[in-house]
One Martini backbone bead per residue (centre of mass of N, CA, C, O) as a GRO file, in nm:
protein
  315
    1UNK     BB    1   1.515   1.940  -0.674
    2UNK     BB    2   1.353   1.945  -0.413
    3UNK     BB    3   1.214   1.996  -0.136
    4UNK     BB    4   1.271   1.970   0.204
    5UNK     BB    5   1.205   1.729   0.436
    6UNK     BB    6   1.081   1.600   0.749
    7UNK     BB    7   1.132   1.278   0.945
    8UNK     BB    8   0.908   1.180   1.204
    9UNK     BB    9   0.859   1.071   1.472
   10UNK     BB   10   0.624   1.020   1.655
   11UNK     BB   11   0.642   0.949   1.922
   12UNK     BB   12   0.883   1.181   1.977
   13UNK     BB   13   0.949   1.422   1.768
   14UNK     BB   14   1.130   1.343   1.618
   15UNK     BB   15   1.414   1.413   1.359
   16UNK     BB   16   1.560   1.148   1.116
   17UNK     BB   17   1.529   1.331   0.886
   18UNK     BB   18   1.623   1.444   0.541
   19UNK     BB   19   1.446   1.519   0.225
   20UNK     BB   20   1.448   1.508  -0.095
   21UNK     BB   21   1.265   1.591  -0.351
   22UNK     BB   22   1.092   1.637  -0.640
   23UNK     BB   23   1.099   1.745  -0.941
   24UNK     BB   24   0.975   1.770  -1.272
   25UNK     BB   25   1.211   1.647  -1.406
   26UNK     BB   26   1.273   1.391  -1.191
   27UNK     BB   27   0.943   1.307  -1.287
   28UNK     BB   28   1.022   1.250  -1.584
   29UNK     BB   29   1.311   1.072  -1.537
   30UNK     BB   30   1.110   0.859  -1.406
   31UNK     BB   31   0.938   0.800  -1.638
   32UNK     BB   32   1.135   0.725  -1.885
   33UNK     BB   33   1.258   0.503  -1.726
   34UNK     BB   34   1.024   0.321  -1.729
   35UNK     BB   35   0.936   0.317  -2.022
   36UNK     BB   36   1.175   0.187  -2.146
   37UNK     BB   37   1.129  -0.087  -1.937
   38UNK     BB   38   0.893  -0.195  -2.083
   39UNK     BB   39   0.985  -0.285  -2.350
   40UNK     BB   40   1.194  -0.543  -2.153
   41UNK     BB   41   0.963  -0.631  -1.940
   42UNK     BB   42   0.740  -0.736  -2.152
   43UNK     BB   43   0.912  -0.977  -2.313
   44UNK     BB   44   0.945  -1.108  -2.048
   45UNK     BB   45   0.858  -1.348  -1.928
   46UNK     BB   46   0.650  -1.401  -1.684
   47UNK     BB   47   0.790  -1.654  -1.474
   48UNK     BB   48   1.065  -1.437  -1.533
   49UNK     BB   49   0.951  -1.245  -1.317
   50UNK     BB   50   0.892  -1.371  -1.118
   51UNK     BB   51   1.145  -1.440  -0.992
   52UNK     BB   52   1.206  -1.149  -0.915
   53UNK     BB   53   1.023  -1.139  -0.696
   54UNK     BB   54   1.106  -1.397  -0.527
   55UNK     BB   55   1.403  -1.235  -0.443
   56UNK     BB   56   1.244  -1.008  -0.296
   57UNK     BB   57   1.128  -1.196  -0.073
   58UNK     BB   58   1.395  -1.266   0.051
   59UNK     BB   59   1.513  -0.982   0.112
   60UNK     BB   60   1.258  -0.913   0.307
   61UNK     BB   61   1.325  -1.158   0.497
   62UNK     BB   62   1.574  -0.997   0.577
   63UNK     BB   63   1.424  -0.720   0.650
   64UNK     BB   64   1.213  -0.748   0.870
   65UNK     BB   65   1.291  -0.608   1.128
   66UNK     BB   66   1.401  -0.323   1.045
   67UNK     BB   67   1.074  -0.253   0.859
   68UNK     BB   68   0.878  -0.288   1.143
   69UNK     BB   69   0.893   0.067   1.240
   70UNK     BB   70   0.671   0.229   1.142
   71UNK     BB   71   0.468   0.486   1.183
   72UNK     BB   72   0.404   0.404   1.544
   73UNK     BB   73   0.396   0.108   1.536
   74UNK     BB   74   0.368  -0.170   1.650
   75UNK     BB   75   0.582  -0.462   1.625
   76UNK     BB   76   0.363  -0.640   1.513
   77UNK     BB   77   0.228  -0.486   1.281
   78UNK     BB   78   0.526  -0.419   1.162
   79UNK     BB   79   0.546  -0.677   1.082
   80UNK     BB   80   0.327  -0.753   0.916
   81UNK     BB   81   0.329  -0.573   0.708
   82UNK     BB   82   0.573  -0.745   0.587
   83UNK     BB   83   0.442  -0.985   0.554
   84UNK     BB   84   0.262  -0.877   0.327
   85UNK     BB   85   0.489  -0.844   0.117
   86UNK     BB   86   0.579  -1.123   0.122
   87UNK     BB   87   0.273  -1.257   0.054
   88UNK     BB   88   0.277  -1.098  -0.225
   89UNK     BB   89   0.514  -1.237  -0.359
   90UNK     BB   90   0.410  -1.530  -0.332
   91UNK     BB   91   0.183  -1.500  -0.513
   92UNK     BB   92   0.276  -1.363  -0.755
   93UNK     BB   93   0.431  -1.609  -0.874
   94UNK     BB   94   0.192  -1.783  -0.904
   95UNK     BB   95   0.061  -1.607  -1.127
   96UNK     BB   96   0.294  -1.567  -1.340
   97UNK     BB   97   0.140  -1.863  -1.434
   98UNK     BB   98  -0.174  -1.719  -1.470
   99UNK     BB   99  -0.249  -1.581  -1.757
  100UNK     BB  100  -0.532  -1.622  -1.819
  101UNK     BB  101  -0.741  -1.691  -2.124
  102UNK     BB  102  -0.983  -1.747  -2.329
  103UNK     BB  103  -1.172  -1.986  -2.522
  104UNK     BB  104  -1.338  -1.963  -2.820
  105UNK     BB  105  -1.599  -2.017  -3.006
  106UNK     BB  106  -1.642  -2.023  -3.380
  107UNK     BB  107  -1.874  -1.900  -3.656
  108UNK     BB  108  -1.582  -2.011  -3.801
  109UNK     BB  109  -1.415  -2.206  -4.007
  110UNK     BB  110  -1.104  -2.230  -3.875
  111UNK     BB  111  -1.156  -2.107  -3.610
  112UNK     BB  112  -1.028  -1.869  -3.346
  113UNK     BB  113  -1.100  -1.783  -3.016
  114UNK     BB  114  -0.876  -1.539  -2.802
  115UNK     BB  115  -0.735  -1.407  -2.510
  116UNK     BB  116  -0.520  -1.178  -2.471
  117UNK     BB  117  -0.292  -1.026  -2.199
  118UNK     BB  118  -0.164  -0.702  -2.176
  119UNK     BB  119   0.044  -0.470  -2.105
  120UNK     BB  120  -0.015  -0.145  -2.021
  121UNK     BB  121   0.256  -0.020  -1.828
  122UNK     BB  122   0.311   0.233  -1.651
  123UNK     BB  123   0.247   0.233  -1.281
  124UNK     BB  124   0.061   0.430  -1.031
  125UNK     BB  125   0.144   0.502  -0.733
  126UNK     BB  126  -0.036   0.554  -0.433
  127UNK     BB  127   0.039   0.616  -0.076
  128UNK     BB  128  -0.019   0.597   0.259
  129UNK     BB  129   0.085   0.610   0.605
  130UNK     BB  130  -0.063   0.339   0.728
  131UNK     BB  131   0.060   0.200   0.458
  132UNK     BB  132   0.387   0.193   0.357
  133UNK     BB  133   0.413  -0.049   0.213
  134UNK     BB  134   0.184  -0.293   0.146
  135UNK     BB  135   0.044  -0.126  -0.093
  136UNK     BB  136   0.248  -0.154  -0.239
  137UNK     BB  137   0.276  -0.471  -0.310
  138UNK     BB  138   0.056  -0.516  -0.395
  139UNK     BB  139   0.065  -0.364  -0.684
  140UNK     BB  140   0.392  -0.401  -0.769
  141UNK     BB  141   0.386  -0.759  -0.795
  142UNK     BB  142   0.144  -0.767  -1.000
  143UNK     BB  143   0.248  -0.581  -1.237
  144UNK     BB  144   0.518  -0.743  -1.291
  145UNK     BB  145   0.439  -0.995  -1.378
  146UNK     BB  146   0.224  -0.836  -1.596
  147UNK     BB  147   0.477  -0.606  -1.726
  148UNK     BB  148   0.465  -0.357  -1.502
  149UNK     BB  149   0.576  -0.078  -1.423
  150UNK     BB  150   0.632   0.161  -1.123
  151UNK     BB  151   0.537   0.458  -0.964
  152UNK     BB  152   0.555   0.571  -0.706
  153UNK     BB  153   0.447   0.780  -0.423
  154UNK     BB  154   0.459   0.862  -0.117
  155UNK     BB  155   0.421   0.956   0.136
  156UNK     BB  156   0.543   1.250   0.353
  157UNK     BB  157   0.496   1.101   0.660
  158UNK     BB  158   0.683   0.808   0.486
  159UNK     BB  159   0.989   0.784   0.332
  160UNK     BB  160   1.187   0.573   0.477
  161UNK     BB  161   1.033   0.296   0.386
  162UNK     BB  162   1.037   0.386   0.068
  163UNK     BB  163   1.366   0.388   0.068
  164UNK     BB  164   1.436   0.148   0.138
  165UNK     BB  165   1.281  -0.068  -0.015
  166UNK     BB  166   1.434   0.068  -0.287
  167UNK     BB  167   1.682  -0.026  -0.221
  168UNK     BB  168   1.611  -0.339  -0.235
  169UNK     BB  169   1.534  -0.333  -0.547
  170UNK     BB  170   1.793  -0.257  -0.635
  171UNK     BB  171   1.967  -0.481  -0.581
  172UNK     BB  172   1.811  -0.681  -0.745
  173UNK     BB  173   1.816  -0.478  -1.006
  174UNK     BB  174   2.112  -0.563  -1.025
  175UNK     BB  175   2.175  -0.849  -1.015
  176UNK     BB  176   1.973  -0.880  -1.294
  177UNK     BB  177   1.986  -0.618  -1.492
  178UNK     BB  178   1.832  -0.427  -1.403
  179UNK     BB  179   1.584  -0.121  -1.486
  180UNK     BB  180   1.288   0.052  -1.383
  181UNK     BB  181   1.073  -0.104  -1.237
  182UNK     BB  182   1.136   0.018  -1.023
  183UNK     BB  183   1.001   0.354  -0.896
  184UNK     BB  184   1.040   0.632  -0.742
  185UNK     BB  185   0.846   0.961  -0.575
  186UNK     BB  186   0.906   1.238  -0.367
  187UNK     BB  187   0.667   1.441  -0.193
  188UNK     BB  188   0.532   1.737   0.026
  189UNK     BB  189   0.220   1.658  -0.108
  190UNK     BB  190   0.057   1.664  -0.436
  191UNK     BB  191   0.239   1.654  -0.712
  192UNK     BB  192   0.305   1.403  -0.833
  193UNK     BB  193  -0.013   1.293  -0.816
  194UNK     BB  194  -0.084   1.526  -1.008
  195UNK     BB  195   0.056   1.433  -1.256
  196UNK     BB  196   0.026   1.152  -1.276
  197UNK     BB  197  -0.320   1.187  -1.306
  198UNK     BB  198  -0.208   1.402  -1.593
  199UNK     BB  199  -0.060   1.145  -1.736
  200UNK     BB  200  -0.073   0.975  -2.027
  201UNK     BB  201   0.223   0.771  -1.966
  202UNK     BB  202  -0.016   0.637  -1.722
  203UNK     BB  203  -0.272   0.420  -1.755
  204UNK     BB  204  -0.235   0.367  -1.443
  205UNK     BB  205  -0.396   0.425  -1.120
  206UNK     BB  206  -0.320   0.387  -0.766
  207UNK     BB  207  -0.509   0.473  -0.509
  208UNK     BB  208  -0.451   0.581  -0.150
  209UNK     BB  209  -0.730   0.721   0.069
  210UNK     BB  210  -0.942   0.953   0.053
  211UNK     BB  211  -1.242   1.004  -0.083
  212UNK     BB  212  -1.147   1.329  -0.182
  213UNK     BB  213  -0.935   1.215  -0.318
  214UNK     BB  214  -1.042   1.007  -0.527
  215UNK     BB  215  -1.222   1.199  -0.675
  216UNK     BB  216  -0.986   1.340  -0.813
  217UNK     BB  217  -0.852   1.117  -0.936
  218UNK     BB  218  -1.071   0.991  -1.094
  219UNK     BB  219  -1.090   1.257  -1.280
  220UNK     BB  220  -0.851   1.282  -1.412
  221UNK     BB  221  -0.831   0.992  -1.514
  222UNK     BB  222  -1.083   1.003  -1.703
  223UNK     BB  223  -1.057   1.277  -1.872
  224UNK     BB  224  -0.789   1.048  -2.026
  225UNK     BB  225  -0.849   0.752  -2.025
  226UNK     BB  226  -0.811   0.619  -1.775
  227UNK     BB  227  -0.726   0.446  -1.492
  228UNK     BB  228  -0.849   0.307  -1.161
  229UNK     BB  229  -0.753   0.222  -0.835
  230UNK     BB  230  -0.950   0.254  -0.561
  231UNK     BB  231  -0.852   0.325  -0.191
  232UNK     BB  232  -1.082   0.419   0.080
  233UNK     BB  233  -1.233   0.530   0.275
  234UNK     BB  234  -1.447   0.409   0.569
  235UNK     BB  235  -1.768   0.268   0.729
  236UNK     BB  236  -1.718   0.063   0.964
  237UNK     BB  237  -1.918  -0.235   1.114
  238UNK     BB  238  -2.052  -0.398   1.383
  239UNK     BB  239  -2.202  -0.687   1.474
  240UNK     BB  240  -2.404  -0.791   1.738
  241UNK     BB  241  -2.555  -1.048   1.904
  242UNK     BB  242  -2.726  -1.232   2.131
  243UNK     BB  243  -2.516  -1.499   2.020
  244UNK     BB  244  -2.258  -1.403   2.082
  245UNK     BB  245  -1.924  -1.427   2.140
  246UNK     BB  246  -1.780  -1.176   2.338
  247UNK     BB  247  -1.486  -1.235   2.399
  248UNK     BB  248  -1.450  -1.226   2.065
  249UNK     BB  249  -1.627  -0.952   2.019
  250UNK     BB  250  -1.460  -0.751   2.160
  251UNK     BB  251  -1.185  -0.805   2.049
  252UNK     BB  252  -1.233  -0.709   1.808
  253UNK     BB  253  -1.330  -0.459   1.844
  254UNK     BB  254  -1.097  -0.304   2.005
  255UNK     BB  255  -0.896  -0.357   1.762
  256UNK     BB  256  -1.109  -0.244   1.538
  257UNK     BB  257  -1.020   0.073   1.694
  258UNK     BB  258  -0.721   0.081   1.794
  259UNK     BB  259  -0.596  -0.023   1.571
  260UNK     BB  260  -0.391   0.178   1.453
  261UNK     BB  261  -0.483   0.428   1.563
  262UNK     BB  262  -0.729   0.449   1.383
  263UNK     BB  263  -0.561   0.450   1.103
  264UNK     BB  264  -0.792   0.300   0.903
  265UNK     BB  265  -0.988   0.198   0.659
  266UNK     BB  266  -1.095  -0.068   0.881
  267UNK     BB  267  -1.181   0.088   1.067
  268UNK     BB  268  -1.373   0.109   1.357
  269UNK     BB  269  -1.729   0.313   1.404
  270UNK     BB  270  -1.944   0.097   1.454
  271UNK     BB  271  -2.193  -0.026   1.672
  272UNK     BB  272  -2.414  -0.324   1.673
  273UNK     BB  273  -2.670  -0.411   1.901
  274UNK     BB  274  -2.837  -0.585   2.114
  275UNK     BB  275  -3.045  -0.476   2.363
  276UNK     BB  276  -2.994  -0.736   2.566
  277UNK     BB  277  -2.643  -0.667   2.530
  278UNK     BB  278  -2.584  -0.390   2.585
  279UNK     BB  279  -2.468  -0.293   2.871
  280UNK     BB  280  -2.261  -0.499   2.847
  281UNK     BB  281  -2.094  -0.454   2.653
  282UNK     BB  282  -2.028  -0.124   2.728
  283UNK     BB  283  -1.906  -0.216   3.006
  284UNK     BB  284  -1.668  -0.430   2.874
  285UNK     BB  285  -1.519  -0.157   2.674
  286UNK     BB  286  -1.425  -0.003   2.887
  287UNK     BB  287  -1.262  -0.184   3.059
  288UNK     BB  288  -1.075  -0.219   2.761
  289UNK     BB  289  -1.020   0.068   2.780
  290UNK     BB  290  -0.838   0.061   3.085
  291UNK     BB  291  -0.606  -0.146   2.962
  292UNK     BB  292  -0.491   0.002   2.781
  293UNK     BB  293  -0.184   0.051   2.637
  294UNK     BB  294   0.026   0.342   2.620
  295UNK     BB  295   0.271   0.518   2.380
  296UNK     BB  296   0.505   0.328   2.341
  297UNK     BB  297   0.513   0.088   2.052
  298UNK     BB  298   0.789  -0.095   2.173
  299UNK     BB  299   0.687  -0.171   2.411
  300UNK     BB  300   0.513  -0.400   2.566
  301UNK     BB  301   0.190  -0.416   2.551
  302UNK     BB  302   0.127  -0.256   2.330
  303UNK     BB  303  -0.136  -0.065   2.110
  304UNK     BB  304  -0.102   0.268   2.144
  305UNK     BB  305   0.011   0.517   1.997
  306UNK     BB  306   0.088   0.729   1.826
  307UNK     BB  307  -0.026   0.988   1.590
  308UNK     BB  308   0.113   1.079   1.304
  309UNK     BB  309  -0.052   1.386   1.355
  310UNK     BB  310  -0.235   1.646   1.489
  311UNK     BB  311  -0.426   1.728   1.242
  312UNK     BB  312  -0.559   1.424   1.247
  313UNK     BB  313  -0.758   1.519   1.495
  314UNK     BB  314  -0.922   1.701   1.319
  315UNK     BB  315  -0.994   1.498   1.033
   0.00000   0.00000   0.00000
């Protein structure tokens, strides 16, 4: 019911795909379906929730090549992406058996005090261009062990990789007779980010982005006494000391600022070394820079593709 958006390979500027939007409907009965879903996706034992996630990662090794290609990323990066994924499931599957509560003295003869951890609701996630299906994962894997269905946003820079995903996820509960545990919802710009953010049929928000969405999603949804977990931009500095192996703190140094053409809350920003082997160094990151490989990040030995749009080198 929203707007249409063209999704482009970063690499050649082609248009590969174009996506209709949801309208403020399609995002209301995708939050009704979550609720829904809530009801008896809490009652689900832990366990049997993890196997659940058990089969979405077998699924997903399934589609590991295929899903590997996002968003002009050099094809060991975008495999790995997809293997966070993976190890996300296996992760989430061991917790399902660990939701651990602790067991207190009272100071009440025959009385027992203990905690036990309720699920909290739909979970709204929101996620960025730069890692567009692993933050999904961290997320909604843990999220959904612990009882709680999730509802996506992803970049609008980057939807084709969250429609695969959603597919694969389709599968897994169509399988299982389940429906509405994971829900997607794509939008053209911060449409639904900002609904999310001020609805509060959804308890928890999760947002990966800049520190300035940061700033906004924490205000709004703190303004509803809601939750929010939020991971943002970094200013982020390796030290060099003067006893470092160069060779090994190199290799670390520029691909901790070249890798994903610099574009992740991780990168390298700052340098700091030891003024005895400052001129050393600085001659061997130059010349570690004129043999980087740029280019089609599909090709062999290549490091740094496009950026993911013009616009980013002006942010």
């Amino acid at each position: 019911g929203g707007e249409e958006i063209e999704s482009i390979n970063p690499t050649t500027g082609e248009v590969i795909a174009r996506v209709k939007t949801a309208s403020r409907e399609d995002y209301d009965r995708v939050v009704e379906q979550s609720q829904q879903a809530f009801h008896r996706w809490r009652n689900i034992p832990a366990p049997v929730r993890g196997e659940v996630i058990r089969r979405l990662g077998e699924h997903l090794r399934g589609h590991k090549r295929a899903l590997g290609l996002p968003v002009g990323k050099i094809t060991s990066e975008g495999a790995g992406e997809v293997q966070e994924m993976i190890d996300m499931c296996d992760f989430a599957v061991g917790q399902s058996r660990q939701p651990f509560g602790h067991t207190m003295a009272s100071e009440r003869a025959s009385h027992r005090l203990f905690e036990q951890w309720h699920p909290l609701g739909p979970v709204g996630i929101i996620t960025a261009f730069n890692f567009p299906v692993a933050v999904w994962a961290w997320n909604a894997t843990l999220a959904a062990v612990c009882g709680d269905p999730t509802i996506w946003k992803p970049s609008p820079t980057a939807p084709l990789t969250a429609i695969a995903v959603q597919n694969i996820v389709n599968e897994v509960e169509s399988e299982l007779d389940l429906n509405g545990v994971f829900n997607l919802c794509i939008d053209a710009g911060r449409e639904v980010g900002e609904w999310m953010t001020q609805d509060p049929r959804l308890p928890l928000i999760s947002a990966t982005g800049s520190c300035a969405m940061g700033r906004a999603v924490g205000q709004a949804v703190a303004a509803r006494l809601g939750r929010t977990l939020l991971e943002l931009g970094g200013n982020n500095g390796i030290i060099v000391t003067e006893s470092a192996d160069l060779d090994l703190a190199l290799r670390a140094v520029v691909f901790a600022a070249a890798g994903t053409t610099g574009q992740r809350c991780t990168t390298l920003r700052r340098l700091i070394v030891h003024q005895s082997i400052a001129e050393k160094v600085v001659r061997r990151i130059v010349e570690a820079y004129q043999s980087i490989k740029l280019g089609n990040p599909w090709e062999e030995g290549g490091l740094i593709g496009r950026i993911i749009r013009e616009e980013a080198v002006q942010e």
